[in-house]
PDB file of N, CA, C and O in Angstrom:
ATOM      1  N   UNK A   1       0.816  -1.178   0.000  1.00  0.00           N
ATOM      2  CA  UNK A   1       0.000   0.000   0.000  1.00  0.00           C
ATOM      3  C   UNK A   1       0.869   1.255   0.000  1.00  0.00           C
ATOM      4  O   UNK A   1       1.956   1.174   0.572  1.00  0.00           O
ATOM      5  N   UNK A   2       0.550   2.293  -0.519  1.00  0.00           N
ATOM      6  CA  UNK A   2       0.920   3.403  -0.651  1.00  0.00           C
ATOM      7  C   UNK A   2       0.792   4.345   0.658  1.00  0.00           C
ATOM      8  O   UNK A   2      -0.111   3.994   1.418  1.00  0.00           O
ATOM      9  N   UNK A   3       1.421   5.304   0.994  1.00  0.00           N
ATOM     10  CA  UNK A   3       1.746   6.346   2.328  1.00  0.00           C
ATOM     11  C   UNK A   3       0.861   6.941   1.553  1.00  0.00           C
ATOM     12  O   UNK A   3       0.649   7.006   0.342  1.00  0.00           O
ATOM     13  N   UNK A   4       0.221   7.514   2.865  1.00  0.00           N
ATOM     14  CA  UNK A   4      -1.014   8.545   2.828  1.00  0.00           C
ATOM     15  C   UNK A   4      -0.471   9.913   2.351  1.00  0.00           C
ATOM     16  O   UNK A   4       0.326  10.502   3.081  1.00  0.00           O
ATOM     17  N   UNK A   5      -0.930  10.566   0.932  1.00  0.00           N
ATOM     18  CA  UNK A   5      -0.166  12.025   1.018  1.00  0.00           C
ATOM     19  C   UNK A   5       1.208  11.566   0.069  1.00  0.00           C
ATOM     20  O   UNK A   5       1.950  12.548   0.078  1.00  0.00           O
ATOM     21  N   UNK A   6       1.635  10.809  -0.487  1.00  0.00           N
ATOM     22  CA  UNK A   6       2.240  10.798  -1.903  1.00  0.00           C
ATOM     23  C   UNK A   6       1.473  10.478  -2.754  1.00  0.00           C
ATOM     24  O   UNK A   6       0.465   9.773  -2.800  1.00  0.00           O
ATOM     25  N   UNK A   7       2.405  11.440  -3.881  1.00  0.00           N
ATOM     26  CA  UNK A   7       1.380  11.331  -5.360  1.00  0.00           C
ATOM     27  C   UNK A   7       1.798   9.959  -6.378  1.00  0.00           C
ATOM     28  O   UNK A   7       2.931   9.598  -6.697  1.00  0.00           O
ATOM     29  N   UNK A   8       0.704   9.451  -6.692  1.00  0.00           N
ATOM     30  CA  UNK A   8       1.199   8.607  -8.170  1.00  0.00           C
ATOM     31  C   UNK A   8       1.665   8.569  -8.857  1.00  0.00           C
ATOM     32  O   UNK A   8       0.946   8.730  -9.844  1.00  0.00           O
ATOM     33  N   UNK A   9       3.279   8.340  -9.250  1.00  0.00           N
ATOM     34  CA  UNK A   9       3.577   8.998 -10.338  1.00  0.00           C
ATOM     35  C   UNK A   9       4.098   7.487 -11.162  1.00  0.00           C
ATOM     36  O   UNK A   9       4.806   6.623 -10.644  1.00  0.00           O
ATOM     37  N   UNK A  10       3.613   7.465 -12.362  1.00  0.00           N
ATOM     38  CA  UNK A  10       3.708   6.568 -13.282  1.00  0.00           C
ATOM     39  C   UNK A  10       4.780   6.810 -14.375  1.00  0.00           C
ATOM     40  O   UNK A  10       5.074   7.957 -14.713  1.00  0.00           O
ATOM     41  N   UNK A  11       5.433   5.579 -14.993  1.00  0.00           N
ATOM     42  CA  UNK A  11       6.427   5.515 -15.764  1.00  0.00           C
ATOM     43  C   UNK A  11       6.369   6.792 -16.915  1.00  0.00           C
ATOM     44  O   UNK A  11       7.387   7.376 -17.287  1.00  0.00           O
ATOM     45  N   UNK A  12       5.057   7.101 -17.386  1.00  0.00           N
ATOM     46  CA  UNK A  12       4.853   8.091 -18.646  1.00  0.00           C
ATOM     47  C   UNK A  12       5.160   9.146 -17.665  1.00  0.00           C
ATOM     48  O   UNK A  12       6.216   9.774 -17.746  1.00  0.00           O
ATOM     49  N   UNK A  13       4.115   9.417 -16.556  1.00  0.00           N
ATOM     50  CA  UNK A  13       4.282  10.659 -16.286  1.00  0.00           C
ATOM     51  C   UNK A  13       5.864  11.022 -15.602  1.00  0.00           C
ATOM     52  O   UNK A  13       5.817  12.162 -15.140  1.00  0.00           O
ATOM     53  N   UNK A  14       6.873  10.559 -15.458  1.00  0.00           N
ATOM     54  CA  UNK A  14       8.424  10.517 -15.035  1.00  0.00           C
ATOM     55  C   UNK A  14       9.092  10.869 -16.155  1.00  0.00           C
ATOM     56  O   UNK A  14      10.199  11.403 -16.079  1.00  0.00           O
ATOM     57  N   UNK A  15       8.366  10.551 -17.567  1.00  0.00           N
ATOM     58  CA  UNK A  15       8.973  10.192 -18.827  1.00  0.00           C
ATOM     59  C   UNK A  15       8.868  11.707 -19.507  1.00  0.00           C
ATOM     60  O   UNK A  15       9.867  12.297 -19.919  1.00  0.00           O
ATOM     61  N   UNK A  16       7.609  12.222 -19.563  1.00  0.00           N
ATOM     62  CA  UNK A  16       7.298  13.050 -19.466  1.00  0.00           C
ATOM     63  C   UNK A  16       7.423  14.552 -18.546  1.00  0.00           C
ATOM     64  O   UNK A  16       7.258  15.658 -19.060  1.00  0.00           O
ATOM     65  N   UNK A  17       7.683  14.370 -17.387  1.00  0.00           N
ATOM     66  CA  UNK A  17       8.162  15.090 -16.525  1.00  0.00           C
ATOM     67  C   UNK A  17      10.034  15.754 -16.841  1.00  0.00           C
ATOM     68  O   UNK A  17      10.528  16.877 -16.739  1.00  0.00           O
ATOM     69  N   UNK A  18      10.535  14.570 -17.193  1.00  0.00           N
ATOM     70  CA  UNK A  18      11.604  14.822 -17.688  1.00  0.00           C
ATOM     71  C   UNK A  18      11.930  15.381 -19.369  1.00  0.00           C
ATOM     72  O   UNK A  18      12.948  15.955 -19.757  1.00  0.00           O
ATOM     73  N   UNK A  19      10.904  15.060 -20.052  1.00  0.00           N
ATOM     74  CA  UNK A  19      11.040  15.875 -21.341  1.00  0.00           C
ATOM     75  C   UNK A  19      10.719  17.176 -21.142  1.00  0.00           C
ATOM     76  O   UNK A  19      11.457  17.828 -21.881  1.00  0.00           O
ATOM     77  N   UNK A  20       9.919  17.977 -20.458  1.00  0.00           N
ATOM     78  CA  UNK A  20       9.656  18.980 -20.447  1.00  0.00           C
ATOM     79  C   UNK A  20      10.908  19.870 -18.802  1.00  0.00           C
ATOM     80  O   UNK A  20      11.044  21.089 -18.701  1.00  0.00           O
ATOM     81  N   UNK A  21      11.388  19.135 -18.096  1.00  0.00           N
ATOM     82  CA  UNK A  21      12.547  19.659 -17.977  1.00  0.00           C
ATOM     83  C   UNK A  21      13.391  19.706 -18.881  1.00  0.00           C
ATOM     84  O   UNK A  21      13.829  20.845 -19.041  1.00  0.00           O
ATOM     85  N   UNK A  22      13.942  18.710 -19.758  1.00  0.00           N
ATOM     86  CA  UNK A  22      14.888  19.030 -20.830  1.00  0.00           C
ATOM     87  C   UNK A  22      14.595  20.222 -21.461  1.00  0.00           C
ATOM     88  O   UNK A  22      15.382  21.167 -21.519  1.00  0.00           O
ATOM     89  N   UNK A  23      13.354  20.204 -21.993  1.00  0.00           N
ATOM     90  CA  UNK A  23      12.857  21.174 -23.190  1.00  0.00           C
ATOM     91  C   UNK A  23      13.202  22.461 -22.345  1.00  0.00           C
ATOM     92  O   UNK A  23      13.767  23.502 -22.679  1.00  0.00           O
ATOM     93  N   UNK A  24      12.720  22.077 -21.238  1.00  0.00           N
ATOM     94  CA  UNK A  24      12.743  24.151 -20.536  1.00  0.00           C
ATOM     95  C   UNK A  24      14.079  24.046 -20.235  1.00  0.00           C
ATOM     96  O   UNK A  24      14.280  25.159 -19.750  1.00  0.00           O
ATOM     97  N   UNK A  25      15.328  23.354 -20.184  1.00  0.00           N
ATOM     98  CA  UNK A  25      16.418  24.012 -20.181  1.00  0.00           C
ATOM     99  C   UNK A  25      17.247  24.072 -20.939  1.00  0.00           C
ATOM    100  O   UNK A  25      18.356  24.504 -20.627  1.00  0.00           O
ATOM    101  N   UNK A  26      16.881  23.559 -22.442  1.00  0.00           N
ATOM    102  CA  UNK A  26      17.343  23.442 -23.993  1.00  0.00           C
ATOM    103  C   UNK A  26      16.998  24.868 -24.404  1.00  0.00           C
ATOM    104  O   UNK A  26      17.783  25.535 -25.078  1.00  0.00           O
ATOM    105  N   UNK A  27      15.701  25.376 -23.951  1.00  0.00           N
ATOM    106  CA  UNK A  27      14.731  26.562 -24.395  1.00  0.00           C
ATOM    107  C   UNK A  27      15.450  27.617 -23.909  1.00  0.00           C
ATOM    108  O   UNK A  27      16.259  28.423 -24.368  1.00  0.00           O
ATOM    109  N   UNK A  28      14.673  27.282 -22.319  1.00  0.00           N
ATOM    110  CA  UNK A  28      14.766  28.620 -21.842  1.00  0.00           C
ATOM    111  C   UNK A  28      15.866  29.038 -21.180  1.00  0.00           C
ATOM    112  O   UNK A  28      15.616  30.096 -20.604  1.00  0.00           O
ATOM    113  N   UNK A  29      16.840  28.715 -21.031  1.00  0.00           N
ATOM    114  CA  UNK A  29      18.181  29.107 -20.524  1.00  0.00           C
ATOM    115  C   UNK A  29      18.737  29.948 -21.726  1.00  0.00           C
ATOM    116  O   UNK A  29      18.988  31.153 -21.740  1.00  0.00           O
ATOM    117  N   UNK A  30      18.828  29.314 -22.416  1.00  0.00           N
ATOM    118  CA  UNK A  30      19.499  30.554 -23.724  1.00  0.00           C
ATOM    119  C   UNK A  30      19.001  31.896 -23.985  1.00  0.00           C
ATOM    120  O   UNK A  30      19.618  32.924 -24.262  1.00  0.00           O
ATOM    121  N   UNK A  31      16.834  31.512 -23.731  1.00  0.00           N
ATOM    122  CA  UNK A  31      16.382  32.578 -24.286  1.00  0.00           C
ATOM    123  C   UNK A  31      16.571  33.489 -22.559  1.00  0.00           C
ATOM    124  O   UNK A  31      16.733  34.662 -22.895  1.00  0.00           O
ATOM    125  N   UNK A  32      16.597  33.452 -21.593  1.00  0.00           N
ATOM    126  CA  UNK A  32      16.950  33.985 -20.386  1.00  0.00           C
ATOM    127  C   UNK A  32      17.920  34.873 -20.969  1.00  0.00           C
ATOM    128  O   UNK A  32      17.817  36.089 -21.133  1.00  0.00           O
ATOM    129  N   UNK A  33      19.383  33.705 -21.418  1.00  0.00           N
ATOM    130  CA  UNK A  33      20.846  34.762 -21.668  1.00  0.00           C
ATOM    131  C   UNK A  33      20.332  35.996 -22.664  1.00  0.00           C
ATOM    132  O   UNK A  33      20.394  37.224 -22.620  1.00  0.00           O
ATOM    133  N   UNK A  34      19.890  35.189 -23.417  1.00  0.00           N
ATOM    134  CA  UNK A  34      19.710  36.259 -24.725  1.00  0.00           C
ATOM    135  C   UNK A  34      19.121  37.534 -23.905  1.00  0.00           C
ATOM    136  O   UNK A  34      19.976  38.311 -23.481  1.00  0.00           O
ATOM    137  N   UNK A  35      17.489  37.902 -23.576  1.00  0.00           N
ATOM    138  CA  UNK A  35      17.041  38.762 -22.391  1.00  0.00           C
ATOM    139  C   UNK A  35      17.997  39.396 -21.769  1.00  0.00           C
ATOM    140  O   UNK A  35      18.113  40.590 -22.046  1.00  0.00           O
ATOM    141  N   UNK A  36      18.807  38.883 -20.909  1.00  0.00           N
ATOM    142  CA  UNK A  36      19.679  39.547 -20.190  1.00  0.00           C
ATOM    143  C   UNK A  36      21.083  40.477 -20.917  1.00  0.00           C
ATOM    144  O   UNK A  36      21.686  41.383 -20.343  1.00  0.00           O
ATOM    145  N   UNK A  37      21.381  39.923 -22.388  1.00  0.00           N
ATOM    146  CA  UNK A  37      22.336  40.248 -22.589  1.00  0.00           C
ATOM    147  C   UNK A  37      21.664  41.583 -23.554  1.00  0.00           C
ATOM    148  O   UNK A  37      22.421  42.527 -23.783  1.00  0.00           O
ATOM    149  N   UNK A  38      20.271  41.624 -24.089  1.00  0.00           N
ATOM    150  CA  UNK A  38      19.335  42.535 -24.515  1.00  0.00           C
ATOM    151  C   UNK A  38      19.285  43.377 -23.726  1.00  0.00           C
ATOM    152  O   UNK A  38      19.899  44.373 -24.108  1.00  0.00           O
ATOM    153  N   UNK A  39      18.938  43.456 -22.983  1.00  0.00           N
ATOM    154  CA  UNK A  39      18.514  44.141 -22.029  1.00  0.00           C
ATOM    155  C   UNK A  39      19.851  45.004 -21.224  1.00  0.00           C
ATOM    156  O   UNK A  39      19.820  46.177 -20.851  1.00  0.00           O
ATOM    157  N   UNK A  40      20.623  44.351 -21.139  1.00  0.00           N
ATOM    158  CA  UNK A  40      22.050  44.889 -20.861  1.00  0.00           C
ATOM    159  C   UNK A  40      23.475  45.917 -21.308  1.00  0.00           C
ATOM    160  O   UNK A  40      24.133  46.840 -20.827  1.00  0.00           O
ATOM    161  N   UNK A  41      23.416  44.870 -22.831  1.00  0.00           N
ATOM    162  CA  UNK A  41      24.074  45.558 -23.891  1.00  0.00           C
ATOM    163  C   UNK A  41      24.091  46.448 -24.960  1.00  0.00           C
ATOM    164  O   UNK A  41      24.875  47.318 -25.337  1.00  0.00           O
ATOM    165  N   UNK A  42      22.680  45.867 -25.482  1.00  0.00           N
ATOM    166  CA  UNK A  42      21.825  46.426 -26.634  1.00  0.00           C
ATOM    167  C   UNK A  42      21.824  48.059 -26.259  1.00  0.00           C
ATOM    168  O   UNK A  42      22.600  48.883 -26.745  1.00  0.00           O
ATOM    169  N   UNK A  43      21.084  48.251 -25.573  1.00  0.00           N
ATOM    170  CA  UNK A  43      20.447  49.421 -25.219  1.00  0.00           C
ATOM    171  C   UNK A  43      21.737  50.410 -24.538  1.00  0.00           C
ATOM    172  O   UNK A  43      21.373  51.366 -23.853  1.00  0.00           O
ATOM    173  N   UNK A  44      22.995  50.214 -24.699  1.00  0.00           N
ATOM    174  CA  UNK A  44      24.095  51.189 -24.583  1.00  0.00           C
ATOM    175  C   UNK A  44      23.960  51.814 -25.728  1.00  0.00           C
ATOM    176  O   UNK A  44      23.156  51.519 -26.612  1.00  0.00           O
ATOM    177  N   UNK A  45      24.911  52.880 -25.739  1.00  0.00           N
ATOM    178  CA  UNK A  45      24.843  53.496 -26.762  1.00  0.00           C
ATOM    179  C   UNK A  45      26.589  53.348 -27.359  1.00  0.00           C
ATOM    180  O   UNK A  45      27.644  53.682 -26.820  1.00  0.00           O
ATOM    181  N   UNK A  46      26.313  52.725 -28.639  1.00  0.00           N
ATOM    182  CA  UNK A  46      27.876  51.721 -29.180  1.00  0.00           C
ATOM    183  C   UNK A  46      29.122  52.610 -29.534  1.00  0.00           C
ATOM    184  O   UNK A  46      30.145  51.978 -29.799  1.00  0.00           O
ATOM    185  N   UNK A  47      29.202  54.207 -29.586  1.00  0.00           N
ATOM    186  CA  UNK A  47      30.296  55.097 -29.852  1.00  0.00           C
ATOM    187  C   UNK A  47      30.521  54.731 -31.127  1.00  0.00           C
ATOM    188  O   UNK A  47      31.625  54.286 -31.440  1.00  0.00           O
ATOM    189  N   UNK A  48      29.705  54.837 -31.867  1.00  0.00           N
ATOM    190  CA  UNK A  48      29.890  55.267 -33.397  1.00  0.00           C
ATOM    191  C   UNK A  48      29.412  56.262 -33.935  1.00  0.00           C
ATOM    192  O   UNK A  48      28.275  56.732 -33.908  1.00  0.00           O
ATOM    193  N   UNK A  49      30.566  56.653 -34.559  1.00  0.00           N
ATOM    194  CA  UNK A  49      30.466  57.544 -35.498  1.00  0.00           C
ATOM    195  C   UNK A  49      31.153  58.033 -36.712  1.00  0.00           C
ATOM    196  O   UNK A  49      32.377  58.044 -36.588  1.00  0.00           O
ATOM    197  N   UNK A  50      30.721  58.422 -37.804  1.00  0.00           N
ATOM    198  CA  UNK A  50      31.225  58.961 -39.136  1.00  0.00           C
ATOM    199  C   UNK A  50      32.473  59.086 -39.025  1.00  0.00           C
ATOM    200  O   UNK A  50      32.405  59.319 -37.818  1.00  0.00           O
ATOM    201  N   UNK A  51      33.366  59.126 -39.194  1.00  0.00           N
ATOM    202  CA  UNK A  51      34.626  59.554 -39.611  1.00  0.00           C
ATOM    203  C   UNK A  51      34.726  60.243 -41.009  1.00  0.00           C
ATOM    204  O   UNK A  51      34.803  59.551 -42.024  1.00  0.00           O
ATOM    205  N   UNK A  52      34.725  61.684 -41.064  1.00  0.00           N
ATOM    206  CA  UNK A  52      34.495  62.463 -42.331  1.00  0.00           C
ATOM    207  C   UNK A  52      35.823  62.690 -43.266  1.00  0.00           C
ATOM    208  O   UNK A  52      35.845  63.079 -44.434  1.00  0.00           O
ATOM    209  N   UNK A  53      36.777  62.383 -42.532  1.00  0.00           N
ATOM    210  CA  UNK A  53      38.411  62.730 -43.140  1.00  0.00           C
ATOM    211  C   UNK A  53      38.512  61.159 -43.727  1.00  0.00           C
ATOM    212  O   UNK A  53      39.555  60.983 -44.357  1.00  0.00           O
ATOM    213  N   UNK A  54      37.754  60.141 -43.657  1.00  0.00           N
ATOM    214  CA  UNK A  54      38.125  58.547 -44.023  1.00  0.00           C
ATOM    215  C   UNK A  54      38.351  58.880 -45.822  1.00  0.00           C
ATOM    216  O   UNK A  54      37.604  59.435 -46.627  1.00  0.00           O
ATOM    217  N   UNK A  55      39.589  58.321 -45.963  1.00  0.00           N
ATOM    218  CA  UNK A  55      39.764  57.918 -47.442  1.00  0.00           C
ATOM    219  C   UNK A  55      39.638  56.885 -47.961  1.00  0.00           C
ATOM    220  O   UNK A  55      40.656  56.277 -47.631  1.00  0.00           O
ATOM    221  N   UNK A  56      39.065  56.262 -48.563  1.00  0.00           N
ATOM    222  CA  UNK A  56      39.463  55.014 -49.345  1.00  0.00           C
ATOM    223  C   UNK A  56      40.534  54.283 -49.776  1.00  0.00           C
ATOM    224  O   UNK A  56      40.941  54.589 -50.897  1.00  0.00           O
ATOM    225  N   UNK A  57      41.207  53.248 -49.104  1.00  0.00           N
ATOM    226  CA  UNK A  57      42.849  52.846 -50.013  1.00  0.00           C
ATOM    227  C   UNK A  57      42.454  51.926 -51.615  1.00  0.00           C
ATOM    228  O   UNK A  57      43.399  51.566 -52.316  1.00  0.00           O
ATOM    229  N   UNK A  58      41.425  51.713 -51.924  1.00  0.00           N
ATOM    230  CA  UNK A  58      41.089  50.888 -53.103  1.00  0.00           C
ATOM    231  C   UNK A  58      40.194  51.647 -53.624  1.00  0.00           C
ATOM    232  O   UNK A  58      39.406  52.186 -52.847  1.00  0.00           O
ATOM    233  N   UNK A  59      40.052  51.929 -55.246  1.00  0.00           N
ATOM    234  CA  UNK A  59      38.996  51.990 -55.893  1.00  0.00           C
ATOM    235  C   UNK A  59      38.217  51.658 -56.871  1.00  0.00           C
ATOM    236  O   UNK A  59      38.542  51.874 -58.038  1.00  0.00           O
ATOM    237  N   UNK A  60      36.689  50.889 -56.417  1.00  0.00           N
ATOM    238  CA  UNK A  60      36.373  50.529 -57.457  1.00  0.00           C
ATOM    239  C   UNK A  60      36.216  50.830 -58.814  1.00  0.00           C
ATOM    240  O   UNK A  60      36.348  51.919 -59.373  1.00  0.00           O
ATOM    241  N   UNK A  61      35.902  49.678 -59.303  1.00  0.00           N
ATOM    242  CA  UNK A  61      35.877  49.966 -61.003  1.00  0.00           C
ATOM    243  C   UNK A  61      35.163  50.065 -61.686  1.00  0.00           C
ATOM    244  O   UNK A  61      34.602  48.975 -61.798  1.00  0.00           O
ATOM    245  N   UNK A  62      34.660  50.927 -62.454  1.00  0.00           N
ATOM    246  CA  UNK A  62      32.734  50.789 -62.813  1.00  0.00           C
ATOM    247  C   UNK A  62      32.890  50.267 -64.369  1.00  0.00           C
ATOM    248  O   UNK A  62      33.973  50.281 -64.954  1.00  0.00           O
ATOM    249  N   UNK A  63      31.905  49.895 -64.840  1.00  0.00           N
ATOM    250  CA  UNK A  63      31.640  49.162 -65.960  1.00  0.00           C
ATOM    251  C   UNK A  63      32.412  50.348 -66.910  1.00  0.00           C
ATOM    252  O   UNK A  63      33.630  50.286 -67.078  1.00  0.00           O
ATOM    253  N   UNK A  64      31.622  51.396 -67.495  1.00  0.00           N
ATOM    254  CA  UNK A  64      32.543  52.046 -68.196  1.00  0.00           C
ATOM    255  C   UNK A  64      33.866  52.241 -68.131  1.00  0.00           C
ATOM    256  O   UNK A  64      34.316  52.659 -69.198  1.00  0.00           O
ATOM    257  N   UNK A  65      34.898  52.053 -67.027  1.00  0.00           N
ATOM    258  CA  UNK A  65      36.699  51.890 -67.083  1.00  0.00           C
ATOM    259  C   UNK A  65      36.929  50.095 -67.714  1.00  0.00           C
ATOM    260  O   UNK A  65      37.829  49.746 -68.478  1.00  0.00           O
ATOM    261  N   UNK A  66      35.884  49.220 -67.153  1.00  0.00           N
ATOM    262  CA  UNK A  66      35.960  48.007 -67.893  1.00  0.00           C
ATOM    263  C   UNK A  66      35.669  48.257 -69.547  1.00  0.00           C
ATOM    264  O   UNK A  66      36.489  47.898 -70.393  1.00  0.00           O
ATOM    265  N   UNK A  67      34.410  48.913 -69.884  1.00  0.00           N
ATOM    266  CA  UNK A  67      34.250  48.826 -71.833  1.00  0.00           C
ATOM    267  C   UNK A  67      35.580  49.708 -72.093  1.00  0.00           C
ATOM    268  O   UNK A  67      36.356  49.248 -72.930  1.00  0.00           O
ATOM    269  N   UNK A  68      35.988  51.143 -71.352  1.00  0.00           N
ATOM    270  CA  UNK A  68      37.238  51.423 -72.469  1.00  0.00           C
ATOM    271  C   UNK A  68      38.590  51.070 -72.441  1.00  0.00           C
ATOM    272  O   UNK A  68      39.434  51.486 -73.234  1.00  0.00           O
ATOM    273  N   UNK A  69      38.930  49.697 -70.797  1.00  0.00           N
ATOM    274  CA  UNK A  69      39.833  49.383 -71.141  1.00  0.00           C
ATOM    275  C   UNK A  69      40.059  48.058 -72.363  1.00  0.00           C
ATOM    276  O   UNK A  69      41.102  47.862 -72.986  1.00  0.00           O
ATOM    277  N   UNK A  70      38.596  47.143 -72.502  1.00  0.00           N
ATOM    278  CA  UNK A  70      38.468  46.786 -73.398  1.00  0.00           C
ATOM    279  C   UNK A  70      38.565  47.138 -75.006  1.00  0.00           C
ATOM    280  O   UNK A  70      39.158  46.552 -75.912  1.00  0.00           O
ATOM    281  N   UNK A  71      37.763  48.306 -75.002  1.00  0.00           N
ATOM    282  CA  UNK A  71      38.270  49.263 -76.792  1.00  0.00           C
ATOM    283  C   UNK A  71      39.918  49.034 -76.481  1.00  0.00           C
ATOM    284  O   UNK A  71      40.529  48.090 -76.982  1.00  0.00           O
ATOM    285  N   UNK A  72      40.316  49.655 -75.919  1.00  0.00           N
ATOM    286  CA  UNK A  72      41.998  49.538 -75.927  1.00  0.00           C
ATOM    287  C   UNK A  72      42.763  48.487 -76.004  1.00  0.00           C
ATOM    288  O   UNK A  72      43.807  48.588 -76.649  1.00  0.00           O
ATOM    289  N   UNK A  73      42.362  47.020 -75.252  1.00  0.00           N
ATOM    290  CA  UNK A  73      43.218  46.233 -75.285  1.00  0.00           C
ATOM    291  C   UNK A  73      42.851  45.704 -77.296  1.00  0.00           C
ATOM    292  O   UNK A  73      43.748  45.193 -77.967  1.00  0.00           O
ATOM    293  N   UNK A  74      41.383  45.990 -77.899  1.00  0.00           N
ATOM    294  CA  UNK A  74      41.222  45.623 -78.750  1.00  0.00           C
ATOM    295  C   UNK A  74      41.748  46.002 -79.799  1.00  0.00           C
ATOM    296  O   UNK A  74      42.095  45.280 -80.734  1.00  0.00           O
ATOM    297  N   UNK A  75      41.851  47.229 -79.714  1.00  0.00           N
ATOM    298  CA  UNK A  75      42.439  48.219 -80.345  1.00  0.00           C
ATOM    299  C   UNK A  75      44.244  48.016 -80.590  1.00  0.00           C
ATOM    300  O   UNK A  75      44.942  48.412 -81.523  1.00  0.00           O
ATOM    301  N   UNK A  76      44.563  47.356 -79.533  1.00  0.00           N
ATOM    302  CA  UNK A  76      45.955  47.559 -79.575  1.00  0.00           C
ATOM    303  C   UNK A  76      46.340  45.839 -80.332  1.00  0.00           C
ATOM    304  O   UNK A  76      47.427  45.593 -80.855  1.00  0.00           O
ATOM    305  N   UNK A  77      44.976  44.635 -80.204  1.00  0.00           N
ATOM    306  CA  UNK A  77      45.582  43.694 -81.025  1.00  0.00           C
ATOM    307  C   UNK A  77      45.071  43.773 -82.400  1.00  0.00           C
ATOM    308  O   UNK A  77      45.351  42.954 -83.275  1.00  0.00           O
ATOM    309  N   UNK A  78      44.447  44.609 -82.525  1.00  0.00           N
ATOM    310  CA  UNK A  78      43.713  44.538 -84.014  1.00  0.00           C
ATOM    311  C   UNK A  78      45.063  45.725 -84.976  1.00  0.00           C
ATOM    312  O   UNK A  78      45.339  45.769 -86.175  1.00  0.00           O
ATOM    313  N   UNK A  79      45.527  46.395 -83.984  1.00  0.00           N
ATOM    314  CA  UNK A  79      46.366  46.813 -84.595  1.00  0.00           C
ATOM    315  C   UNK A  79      47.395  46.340 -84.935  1.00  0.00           C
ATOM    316  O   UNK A  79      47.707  46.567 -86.104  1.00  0.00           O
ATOM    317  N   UNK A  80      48.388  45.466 -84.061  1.00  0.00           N
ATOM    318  CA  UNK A  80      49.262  44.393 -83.788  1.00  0.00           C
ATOM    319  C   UNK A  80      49.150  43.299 -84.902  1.00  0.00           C
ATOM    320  O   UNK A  80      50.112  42.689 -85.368  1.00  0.00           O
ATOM    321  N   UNK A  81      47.531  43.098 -85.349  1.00  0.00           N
ATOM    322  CA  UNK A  81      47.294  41.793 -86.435  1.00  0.00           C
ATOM    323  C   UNK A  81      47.878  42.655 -88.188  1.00  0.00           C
ATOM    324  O   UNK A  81      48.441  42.091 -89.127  1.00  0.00           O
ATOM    325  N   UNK A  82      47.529  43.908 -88.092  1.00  0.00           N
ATOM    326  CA  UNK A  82      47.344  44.507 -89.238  1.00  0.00           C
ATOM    327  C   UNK A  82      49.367  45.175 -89.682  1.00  0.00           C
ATOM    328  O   UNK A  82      49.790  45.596 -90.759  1.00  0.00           O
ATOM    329  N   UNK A  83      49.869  45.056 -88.795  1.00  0.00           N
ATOM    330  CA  UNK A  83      50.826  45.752 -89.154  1.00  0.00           C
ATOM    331  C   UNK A  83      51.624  44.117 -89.507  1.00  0.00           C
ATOM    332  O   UNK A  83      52.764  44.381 -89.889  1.00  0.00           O
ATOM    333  N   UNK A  84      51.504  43.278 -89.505  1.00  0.00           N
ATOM    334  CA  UNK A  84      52.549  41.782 -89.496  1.00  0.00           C
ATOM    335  C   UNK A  84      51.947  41.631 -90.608  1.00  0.00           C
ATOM    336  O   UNK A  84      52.184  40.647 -91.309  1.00  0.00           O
TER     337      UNK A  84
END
């Protein structure tokens, strides 16, 4: 016989009891950190700003410097074919 004043607890419901601990600390522990680190970090204010003197060390290349270095390289074998 069972003590007066404990509960029943059956193989599913143990089985079960323990999936939903897993789940809430697969879940909710991360989404906690996440919250806290929201709530913490986010909402500083990050010290950025413009830098107006910034130069560029590379510059891109736009399609038109690609077509006229093309005329040119063409230019220079079509000329190359005609003089031999």
């Amino acid at each position: 016989m069972r003590a007066v004043g404990t509960l029943p607890i059956e193989l599913s419901d143990a089985v079960l009891l323990t999936a939903l601990l897993l789940m809430f600390t697969h879940f909710g522990i991360p989404l906690a950190y996440y919250c806290y680190l929201r709530n913490r970090w986010l909402r500083r204010p990050w010290g950025i700003g413009r830098d107006l003197s910034y130069k560029r060390k590379s510059k891109g290349v736009t399609l038109g410097e690609i077509r006229a270095s093309k005329k040119v390289q063409e230019q220079r074998v079509c000329s190359g074919l005609r003089s031999n």
